[in-house]
C-alpha positions in Angstrom: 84.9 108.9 183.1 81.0 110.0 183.9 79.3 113.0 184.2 78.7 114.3 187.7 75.1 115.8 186.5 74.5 116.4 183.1 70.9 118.1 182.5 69.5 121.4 182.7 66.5 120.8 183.9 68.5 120.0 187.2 70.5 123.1 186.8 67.5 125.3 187.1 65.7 123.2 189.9 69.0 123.9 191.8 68.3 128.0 191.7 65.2 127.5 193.0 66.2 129.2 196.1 67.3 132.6 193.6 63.8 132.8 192.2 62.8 136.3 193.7 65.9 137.4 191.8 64.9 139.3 188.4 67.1 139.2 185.5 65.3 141.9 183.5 67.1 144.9 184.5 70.0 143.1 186.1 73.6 144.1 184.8 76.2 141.6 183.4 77.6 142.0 186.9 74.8 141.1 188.6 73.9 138.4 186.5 77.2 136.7 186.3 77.7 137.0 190.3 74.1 135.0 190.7 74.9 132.2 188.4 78.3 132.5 190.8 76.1 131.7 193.6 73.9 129.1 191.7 76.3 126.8 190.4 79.9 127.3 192.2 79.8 128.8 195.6 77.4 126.3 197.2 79.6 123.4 195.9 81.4 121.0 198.4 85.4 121.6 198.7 86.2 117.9 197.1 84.1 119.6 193.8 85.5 122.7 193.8 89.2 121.1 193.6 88.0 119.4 190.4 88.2 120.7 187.2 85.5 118.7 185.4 83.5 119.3 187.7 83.4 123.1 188.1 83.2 123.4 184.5 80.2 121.2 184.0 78.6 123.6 186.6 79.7 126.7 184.5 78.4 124.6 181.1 74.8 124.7 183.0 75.1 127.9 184.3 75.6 128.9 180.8 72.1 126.8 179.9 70.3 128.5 182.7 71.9 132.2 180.6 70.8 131.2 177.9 67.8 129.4 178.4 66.0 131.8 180.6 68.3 134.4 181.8 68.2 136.3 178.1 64.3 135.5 177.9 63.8 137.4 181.1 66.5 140.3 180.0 66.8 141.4 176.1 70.1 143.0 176.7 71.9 139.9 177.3 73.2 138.0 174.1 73.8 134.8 173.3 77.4 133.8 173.8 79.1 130.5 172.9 80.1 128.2 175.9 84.1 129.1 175.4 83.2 133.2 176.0 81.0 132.5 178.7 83.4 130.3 180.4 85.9 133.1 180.5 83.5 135.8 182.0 82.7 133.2 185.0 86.1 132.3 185.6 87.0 136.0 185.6 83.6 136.9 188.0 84.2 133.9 190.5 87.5 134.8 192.7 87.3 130.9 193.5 88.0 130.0 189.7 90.7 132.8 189.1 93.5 130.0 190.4 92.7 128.3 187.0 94.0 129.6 183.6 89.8 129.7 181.6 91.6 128.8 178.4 93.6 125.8 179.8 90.5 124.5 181.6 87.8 125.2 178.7 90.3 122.9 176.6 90.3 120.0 178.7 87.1 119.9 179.9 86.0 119.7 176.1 88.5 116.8 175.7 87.6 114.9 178.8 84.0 115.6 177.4 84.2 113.5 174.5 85.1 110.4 176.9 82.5 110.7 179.0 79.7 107.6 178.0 76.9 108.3 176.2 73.6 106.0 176.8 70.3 106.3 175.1 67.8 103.5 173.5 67.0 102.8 169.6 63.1 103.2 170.2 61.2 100.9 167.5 57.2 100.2 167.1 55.3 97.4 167.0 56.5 95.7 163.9 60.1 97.2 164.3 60.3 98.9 161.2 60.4 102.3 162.0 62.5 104.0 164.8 62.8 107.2 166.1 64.8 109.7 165.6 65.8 112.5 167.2 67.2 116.5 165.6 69.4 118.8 167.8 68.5 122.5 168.2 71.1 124.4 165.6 69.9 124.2 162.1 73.0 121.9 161.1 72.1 119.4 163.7 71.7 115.7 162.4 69.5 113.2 163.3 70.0 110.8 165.7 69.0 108.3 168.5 68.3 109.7 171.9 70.9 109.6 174.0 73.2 111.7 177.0 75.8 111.4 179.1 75.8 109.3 181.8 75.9 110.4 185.1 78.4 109.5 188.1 77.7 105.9 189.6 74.6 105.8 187.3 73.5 102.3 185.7 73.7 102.3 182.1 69.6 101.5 181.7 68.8 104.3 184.3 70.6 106.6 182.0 69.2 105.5 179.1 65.5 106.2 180.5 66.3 109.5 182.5 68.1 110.6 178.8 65.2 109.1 176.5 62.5 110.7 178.9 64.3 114.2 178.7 64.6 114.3 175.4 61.4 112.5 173.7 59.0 112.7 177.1 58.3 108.8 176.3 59.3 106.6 179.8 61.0 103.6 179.0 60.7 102.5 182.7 60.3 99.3 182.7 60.7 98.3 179.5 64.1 97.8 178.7 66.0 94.6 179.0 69.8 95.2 180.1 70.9 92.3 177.8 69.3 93.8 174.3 72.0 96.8 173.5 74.3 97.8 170.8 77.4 99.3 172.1 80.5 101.0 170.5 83.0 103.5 170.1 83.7 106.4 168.7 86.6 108.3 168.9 87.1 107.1 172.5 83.6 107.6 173.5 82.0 104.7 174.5 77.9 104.7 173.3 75.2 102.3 174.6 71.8 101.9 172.8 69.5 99.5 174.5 66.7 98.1 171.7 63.2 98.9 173.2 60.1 97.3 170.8 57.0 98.0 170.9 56.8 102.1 171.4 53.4 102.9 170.1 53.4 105.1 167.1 50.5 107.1 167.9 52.9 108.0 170.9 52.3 112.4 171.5 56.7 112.9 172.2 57.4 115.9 173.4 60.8 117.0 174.7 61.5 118.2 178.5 64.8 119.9 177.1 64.6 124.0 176.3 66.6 124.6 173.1 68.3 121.3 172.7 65.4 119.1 170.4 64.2 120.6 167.4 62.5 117.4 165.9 61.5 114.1 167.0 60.0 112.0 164.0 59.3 108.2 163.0 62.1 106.8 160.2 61.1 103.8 158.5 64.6 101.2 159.2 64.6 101.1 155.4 65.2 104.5 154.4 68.4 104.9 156.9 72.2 105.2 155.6 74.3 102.3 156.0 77.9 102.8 155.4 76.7 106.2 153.6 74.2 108.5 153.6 70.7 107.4 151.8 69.9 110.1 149.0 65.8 109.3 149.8 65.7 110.5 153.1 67.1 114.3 153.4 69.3 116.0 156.2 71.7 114.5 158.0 72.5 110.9 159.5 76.2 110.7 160.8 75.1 110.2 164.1 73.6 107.4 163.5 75.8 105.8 160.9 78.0 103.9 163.6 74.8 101.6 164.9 72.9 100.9 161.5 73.9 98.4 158.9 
């Protein structure tokens, strides 16, 4: 199972034609029946008959909301992805076939089997890696990584994922054969091993909202089979890949 597209960025390059639209005075109507016509009208009839795939459209239509749609307009809220889901299903005719709660549930199961690629980024003397922190104050830290897109080669996921997230390229510079793979409750995760990232290196995320943090953790200080008392915040996600 793959993601058909996975990354925001691509979300909003695909409204570029709506960009004389303004959001500011818009009503929920209005807004809802544009992000209609971004991500679900234009869509070829083999997408539209699948449910995955509609509902990863409607998980980055509810980026693009959220992201720069309540920027632009202060009377919008921020909604979680399960209320916002409904609304669009309810606003889009073509969706209405579809029960939102039934298709919000599975698409968040088939989620969690989708692959996940990223790299384990080390320096010079591969003693410190880094690390990346999600948006929400109760992320953890963990390797860069995303989903992996439809027909996409595990390295060229790993790069396009790693280069979203941190703004280092790893073009290049991977080798296909150093990885550590496993997985985790059905989810299959590939970490390539890339040496030699200088630390100096100025990282900077291309994501809105998604990276808080992106920081250099000495290899020592990292949990093993449980979390390391020296180091605070959070390490689950990294657990699975360090011992």
């Amino acid at each position: 199972m793959v993601s058909p597209q996975s990354s925001p960025e691509i979300s909003a390059a695909a409204g570029a034609p709506h960009q004389q639209f303004s959001y500011k005075d818009a009503t929920e109507e209005e807004i809802l029946e544009d992000l209609s016509s971004r991500f679900i009208l234009n869509l070829p009839d083999e997408e539209l008959a699948s449910l995955e795939r509609v509902c990863f459209q409607v998980e980055q239509a509810h980026w693009f909301y959220e992201d720069f749609i309540r920027e632009e307009n202060r009377n919008c809220h921020s909604l979680p992805l399960k209320k916002f889901t409904a609304m669009m299903f309810a606003a889009c005719p073509i969706l209405q076939h579809w029960n939102h709660e039934e298709a919000f549930e599975k698409f968040m199961q088939y989620k969690t089997l989708v692959p996940v690629c990223g790299a384990i980024m080390l320096n010079e003397t591969c003693d410190k890696c880094v690390l990346v922190k999600g948006w929400k104050s109760s992320s953890g830290w963990g390797f860069p990584k995303g989903k992996i897109n439809e027909t996409e080669p595990k390295a060229d996921c790993a790069v396009r994922e790693v280069l979203e997230e941190t703004g280092y390229n790893l073009a290049g510079k991977i080798n296909p054969e150093h990885f550590i793979e496993t997985t985790n409750n059905g989810q299959r995760i590939t970490l390539f091993i890339v040496p030699g990232v200088p630390e100096d290196y100025p990282f900077r995320t291309k994501t809105r909202k998604e990276i808080s943090k992106i920081e250099w953790f000495k290899l020592t200080d990292l949990p093993t089979w449980r979390r390391n008392k020296q180091v605070p915040g959070k390490f689950y996600l990294i657990a699975p890949f360090v011992g």
